[in-house]
Each structure stands twice: as structure tokens, then as C-alpha cells.
C-alpha positions, 0 to 999 in steps of 0.5 A, spaced: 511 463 581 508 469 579 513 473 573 510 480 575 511 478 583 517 476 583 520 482 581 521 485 588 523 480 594 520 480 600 523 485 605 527 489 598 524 495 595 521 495 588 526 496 582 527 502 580 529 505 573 532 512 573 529 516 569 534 516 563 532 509 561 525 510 562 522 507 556 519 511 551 515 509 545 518 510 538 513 514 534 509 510 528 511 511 521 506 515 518 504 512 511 500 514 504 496 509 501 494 511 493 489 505 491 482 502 489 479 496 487 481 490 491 489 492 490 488 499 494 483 495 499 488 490 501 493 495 501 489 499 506 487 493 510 493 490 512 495 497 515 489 498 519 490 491 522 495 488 528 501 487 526 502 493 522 497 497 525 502 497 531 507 501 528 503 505 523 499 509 522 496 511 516 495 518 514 492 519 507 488 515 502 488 517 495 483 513 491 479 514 483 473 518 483 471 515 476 467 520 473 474 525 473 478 524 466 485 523 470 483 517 472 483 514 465 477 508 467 476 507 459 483 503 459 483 500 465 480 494 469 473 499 470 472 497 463 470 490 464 464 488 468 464 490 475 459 493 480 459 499 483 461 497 491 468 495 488 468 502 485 468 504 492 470 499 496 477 504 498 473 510 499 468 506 505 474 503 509 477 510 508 470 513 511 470 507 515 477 509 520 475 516 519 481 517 514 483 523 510 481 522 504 482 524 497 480 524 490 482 529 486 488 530 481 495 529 484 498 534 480 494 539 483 498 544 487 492 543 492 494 535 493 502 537 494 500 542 499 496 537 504 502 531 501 507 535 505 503 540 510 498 535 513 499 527 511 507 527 511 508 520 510 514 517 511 512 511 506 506 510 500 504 504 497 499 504 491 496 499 489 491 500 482 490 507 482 489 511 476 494 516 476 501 517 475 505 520 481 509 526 480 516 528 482 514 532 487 510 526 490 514 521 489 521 523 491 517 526 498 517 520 503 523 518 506 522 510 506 519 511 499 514 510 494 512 503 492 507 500 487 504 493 487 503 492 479 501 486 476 506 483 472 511 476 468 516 474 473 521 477 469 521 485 470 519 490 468 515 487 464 507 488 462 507 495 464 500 501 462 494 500 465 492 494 463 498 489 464 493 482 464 490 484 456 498 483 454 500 477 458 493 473 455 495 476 448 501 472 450 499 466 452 502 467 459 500 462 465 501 464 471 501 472 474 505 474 480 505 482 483 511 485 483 513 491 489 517 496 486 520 504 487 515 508 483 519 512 478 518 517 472 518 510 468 511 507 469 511 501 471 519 501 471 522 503 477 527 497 480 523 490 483 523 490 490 519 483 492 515 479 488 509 474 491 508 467 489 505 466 482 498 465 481 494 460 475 491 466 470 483 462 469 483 462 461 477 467 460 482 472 464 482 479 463 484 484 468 477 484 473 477 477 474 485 476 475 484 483 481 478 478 484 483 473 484 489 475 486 488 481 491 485 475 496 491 472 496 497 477 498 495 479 505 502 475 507 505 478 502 503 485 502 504 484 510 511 481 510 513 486 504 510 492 508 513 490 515 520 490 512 519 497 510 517 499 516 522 495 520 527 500 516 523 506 519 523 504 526 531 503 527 531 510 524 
């Protein structure tokens, strides 16, 4: 039988629900993205997709404008051979969804205004971006803000801007991305989940591993995001 059909019985009236237990949908978490590279894309593209795209929306993306000083590329990943596509691959998936998008400092007054006024994300995750994220950014979302930082499975470690040129000086083997609260401490604030460990290729340095890594982690970045959003829907 038909489960829509069934409901109603031949000779019975149609069910019907008094308004107070009307159905209505809970509004979507609103989340900030700060990310470039494969880490901001992957980030970014998880959340614009099923299943998360069905209980988040994202509000803002903040990505590196190579050309300004802030976003320090000389000690960076940028400083190792890579094209200019994969220097804007996040500002096009912005541009593409047609996305608030932003490439300024997030220091200035400006940005901390558009953060609180119009982006007011209940959650931010930021994946490879170049700049250290103030107080009064990082203490505004409700469900937190989190990094995904390239690490040892032990943490902190291997923190800055540049964290797989310490882990081939020691002769490490393996890397894994660690999820964690962003704090003054860069790269320090409490772990929160890690993702399965990757073989570092022994020409390694910080763009390989990027290229490497990122195309792995969408169940890992999923389930990690789900989580935190799970946390803001039961609110």
C-alpha cells in the first residue's frame, strides 16, 4: 500500500495537526570560512555540498591576497613552487557560490565590523590562512573557532607557518591534520580531532604534502564539521 495513501482511511477525515505542533525548521548555522590553498577549498567545499549544506550556511569566506604583506607567503607554503590557479582556488569557489568574500586584514576595524554586523557566524574553521586571528574574532562565534593545522600525532607540536619543514628536518614519517580551538597561542589551543595518518613522500615539503593530504580528508573534515554543527542545531 501506498505509505502516503494510507494515512487517511476510506470514509475517515484527513489527519490533521493543530497548529502548535506545526513543523517548523530550525534555522541553519551560520559558519565563516578563513582558508586558502587545498585546506581553505576543502573546507569550503564540504560546506557547500549535502550533507552539510543542509544544516549550514556559509556566510563569509576570508582568503589570502598574496600581494599584501600580512599574509606573510615568503614563509609559507607559497614559497615553494605552485601556480597561480592554486593561489586562488578559494576566492573562485567563493565568486562561484556568490559568497561574501574577503581579502583584507582581519585586524582592521573594517573586517571586525562586517564579522559581528553582517557575517555573524555562529561557527568558523580555517584551514591554511596566513594570518593570526585576534580576540575579538575568535571569541565572537558561539560554536567556536577551529583550525586545521598540519601536525605530529602528538600536540601541540610543530606549530608557525610552515610545520612540514620541521617534521622532514626530524626525520618524521607520517603527518596527520589536527582540529583545534584557535587560541592567542598559534597553533596551541586544545586538540579536538585528528585524521588518519598520511605517508610524508621523501622529497616533501609543504605544497606536496597540501596536494597530498587535503584530497584525503573530506570524510574527515565532514564528520568533524557535522559534529559541531549537530551541537548547534540541538540549541
Amino acid at each position: 500500500m501506498n505509505a502516503v495513501l494510507s494515512a487517511t482511511f476510506s470514509g475517515a477525515s484527513p489527519l490533521r495537526f493543530p497548529p502548535h505542533l506545526s513543523i517548523v525548521p530550525k534555522p541553519r548555522t551560520r559558519v565563516a570560512v578563513f582558508g586558502s590553498f587545498y585546506g581553505g577549498h576543502c573546507v569550503l567545499s564540504e560546506l557547500l555540498e549535502p550533507p552539510l549544506a543542509e544544516t549550514a550556511t556559509v556566510v563569509g569566506v576570508a582568503t589570502d591576497d598574496l600581494k599584501q604583506p600580512f599574509t606573510h607567503a615568503d614563509v609559507r607554503l607559497w614559497k615553494y613552487p605552485h601556480t597561480v590557479d592554486e593561489e586562488r582556488m578559494v576566492q573562485l569557489l567563493a565568486l562561484e557560490n556568490n559568497l561574501p568574500l574577503y581579502t583584507g586584514s582581519v585586524k582592521a576595524p573594517e573586517f571586525a565590523r562586517i564579522f559581528a554586523e553582517e557575517w555573524k557566524p555562529d561557527l568558523c574553521l580555517m584551514a591554511t590562512f596566513g594570518q593570526k586571528i585576534p580576540r575579538n574574532i575568535f571569541e565572537v562565534p558561539r560554536l567556536g573557532f577551529y583550525n586545521f593545522h598540519h601536525s605530529d600525532e602528538v600536540w601541540p607540536s610543530y606549530p608557525g607557518p610552515d610545520p612540514i619543514a620541521g617534521m622532514v628536518r626530524d626525520g618524521k614519517t607520517h603527518v596527520v591534520i589536527t582540529m583545534h580551538e584557535v587560541t592567542e597561542v598559534m597553533d596551541g589551543g586544545a586538540a579536538v580531532a585528528r585524521s588518519q595518518k598520511v605517508p610524508l613522500p621523501p622529497d616533501a615539503n609543504a605544497v606536496k604534502v597540501h596536494r597530498l593530504t587535503w584530497p584525503q580528508m573530506g570524510g574527515f573534515i565532514r564528520q568533524q564539521i557535522g559534529r559541531a554543527l549537530q551541537v548547534g542545531l540541538v540549541h
